[in-house]
C-alpha positions in Angstrom: 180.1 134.5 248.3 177.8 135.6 245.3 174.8 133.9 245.2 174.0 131.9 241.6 171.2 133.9 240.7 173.9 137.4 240.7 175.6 135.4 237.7 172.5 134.8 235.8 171.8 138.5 236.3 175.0 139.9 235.4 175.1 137.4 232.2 171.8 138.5 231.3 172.8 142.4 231.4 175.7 141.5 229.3 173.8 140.0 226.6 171.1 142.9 226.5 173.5 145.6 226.5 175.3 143.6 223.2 172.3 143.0 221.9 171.9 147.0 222.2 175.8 147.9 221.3 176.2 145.7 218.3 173.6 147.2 216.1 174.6 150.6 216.7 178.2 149.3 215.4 177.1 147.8 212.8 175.4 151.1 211.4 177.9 153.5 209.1 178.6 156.6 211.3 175.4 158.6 209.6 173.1 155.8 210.4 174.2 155.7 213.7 173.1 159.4 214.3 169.5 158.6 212.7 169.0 156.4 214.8 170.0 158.4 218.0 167.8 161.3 217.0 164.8 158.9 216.0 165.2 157.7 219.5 165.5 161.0 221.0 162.7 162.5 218.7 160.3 159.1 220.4 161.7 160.2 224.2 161.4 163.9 224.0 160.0 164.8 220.9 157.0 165.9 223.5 158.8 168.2 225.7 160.2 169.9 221.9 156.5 170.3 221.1 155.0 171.9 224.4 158.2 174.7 224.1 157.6 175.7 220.9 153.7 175.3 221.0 152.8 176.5 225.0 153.3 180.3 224.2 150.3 180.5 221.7 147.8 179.0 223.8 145.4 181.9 224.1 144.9 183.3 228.0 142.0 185.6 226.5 138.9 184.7 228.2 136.4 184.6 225.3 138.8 181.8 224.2 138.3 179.7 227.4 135.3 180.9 228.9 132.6 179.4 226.7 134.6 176.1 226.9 134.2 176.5 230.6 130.7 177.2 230.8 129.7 174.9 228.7 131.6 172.4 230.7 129.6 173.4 234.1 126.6 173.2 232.5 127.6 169.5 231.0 128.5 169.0 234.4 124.8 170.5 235.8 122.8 167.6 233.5 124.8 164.9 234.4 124.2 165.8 238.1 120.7 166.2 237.4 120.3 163.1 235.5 122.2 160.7 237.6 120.6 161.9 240.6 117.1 161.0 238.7 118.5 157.6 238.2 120.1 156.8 241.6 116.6 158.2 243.3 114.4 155.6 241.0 116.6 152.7 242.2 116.8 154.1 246.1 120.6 154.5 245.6 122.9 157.9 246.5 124.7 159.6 244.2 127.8 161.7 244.5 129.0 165.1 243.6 132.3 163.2 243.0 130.7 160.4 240.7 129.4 163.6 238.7 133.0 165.3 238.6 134.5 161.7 237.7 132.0 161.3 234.6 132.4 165.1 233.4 135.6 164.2 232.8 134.5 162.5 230.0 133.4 165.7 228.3 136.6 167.3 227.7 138.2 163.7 226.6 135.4 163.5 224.1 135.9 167.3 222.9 140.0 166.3 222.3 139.2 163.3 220.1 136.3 165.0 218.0 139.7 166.9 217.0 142.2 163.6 216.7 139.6 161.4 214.9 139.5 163.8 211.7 143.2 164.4 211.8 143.6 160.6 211.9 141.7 160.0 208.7 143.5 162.6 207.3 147.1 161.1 207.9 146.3 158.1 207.0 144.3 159.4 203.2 147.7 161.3 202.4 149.9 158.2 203.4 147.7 156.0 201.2 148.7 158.4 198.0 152.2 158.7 199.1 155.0 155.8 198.3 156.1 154.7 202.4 159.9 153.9 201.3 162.0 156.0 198.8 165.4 154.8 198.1 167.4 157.8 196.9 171.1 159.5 197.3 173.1 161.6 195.9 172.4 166.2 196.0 169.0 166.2 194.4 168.0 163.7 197.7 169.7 166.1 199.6 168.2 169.1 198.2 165.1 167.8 198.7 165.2 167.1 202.0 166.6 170.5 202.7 164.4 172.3 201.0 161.5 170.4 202.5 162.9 171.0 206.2 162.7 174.6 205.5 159.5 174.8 203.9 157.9 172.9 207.2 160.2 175.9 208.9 158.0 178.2 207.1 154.5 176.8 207.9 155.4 176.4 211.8 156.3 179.6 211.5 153.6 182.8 213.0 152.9 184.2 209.6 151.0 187.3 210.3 148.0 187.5 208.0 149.1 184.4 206.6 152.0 186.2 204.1 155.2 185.2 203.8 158.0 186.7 205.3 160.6 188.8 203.4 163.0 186.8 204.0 164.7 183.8 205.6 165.9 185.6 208.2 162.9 185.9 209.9 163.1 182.1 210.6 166.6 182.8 211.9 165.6 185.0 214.5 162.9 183.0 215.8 165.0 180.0 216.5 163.1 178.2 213.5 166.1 177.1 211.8 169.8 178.2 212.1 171.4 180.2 209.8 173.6 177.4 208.8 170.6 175.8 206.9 170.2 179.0 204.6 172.9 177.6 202.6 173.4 174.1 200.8 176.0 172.1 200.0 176.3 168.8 197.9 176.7 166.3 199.6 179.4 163.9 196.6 180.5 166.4 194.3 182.0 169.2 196.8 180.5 171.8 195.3 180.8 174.8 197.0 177.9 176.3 199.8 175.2 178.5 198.2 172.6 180.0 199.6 168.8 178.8 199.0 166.9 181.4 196.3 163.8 182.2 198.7 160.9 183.9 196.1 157.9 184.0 199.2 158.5 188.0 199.6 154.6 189.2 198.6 153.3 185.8 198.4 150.3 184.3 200.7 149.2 180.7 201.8 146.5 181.7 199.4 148.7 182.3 196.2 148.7 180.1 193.1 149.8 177.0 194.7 152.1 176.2 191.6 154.2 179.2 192.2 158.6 178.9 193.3 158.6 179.5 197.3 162.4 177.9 197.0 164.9 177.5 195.1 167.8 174.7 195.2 171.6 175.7 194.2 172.4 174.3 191.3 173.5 170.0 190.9 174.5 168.0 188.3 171.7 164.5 187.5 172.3 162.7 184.4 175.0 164.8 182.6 172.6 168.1 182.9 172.2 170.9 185.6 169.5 171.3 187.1 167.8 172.5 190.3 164.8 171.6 192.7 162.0 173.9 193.3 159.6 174.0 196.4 156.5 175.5 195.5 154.2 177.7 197.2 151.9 174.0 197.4 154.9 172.4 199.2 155.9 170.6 196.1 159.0 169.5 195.5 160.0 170.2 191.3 163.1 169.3 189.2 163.9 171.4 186.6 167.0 172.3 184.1 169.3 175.1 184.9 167.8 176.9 181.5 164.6 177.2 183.1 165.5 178.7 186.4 164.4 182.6 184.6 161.3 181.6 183.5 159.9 180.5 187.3 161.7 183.3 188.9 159.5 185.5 185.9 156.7 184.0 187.5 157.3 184.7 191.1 157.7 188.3 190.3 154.7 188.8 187.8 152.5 187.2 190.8 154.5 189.5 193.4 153.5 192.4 191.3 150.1 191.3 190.6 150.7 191.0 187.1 149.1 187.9 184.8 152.3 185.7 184.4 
């Protein structure tokens, strides 16, 4: 015989896991995915980071051997100090209480690097509009070419130029070759590949200058196309003037005054 707090437990699980279910089935289909990779992005977004990030920390040891001396000495003048101060009030004092408080030291060292970044975040979502209601290829276009232009900054850029091309992100797992080429997402147009302009160019280069280039898509009865520049700017222009920037790129490619 089940006891009556089983019921109450099994007619509480039901209701959470509806409570759960429902929403998801309310969602269209592409919703439904959002919100499964936000969810997995919260739960293992972590473990994503560490693999891709682990393999540059630096095992060289002028990297980590001022850290760590600087860390024994912090830990020498606490010693010092709190034996002082124990002696004066006829109490002992602990290598341990020492260790426990030098702990502090490298906690204090990882937020002096947070703090700032905090600030920052927070200054570039003060300028930036939180919601943006949008559909249709140039939404889609930007998003795409955005994804790859955060593909292009995670990537190891040696001495901070640009690759040749795309590929390079291919063949270190940055993105997958799939994402080289775009697709509308209403007007079945066909799959074109993304105009990349970065050959020559540096993270120091005139800021205003194409990186990326969007297939072409029809907005308001025109063509046009969407430009990522070498800022990380998303730009819309008309099909007409697609010559004119790629003039650009090669002018400052060749190190001649566009």
């Amino acid at each position: 015989m089940k006891r009556p707090g089983s019921h109450l437990a099994t007619r509480t699980f039901a209701i959470v896991t509806l409570l759960l279910v429902v929403p998801f089935l309310a969602l269209p289909i592409p919703g439904i995915f959002a919100l499964i990779e936000a969810c997995g992005r919260l739960l293992l977004g972590f473990a994503f980071f560490l693999s891709a990030n682990l393999h540059k920390i630096s095992s060289d040891a002028g990297t980590w051997g001022p850290g760590l001396a600087a860390f024994l000495l912090g830990l020498a003048v606490i010693h010092g100090f709190g034996r002082s101060w124990a002696q004066r009030r006829q109490q002992g004092w602990r290598a341990s209480t020492t260790f426990s408080l030098g702990l502090l030291l490298p906690l204090l060292f990882a937020i002096s690097f947070l703090v700032p970044g905090v600030f920052l975040q927070v200054q570039q979502l003060a300028k930036a509009p939180w919601f943006v209601r949008e559909f249709g290829e140039a939404s889609y276009f930007k998003q795409q070419l955005k994804q790859l232009g955060l593909a292009l900054i995670d990537a190891e850029l040696d001495d901070e130029r640009y690759p040749d091309s795309l590929e390079v992100l291919v063949n270190r797992k940055r993105i997958n070759a799939d994402d080289l080429f775009l697709r509308g997402q209403y007007a079945g147009h066909p799959r074109e590949p993304v105009l990349y302009l970065g050959k020559g160019l540096t993270t120091s280069s005139d800021p205003s200058l194409p990186l990326l280039i969007s297939p072409p898509y029809s907005q308001d009865g025109s063509v046009r196309r969407m430009i990522l520049t070498a800022g990380h700017e998303v730009v819309e222009i008309r099909a007409e003037e697609l010559d004119a920037w790629i003039a650009r790129a090669m002018a400052a490619r060749d190190g001649v005054k566009p």
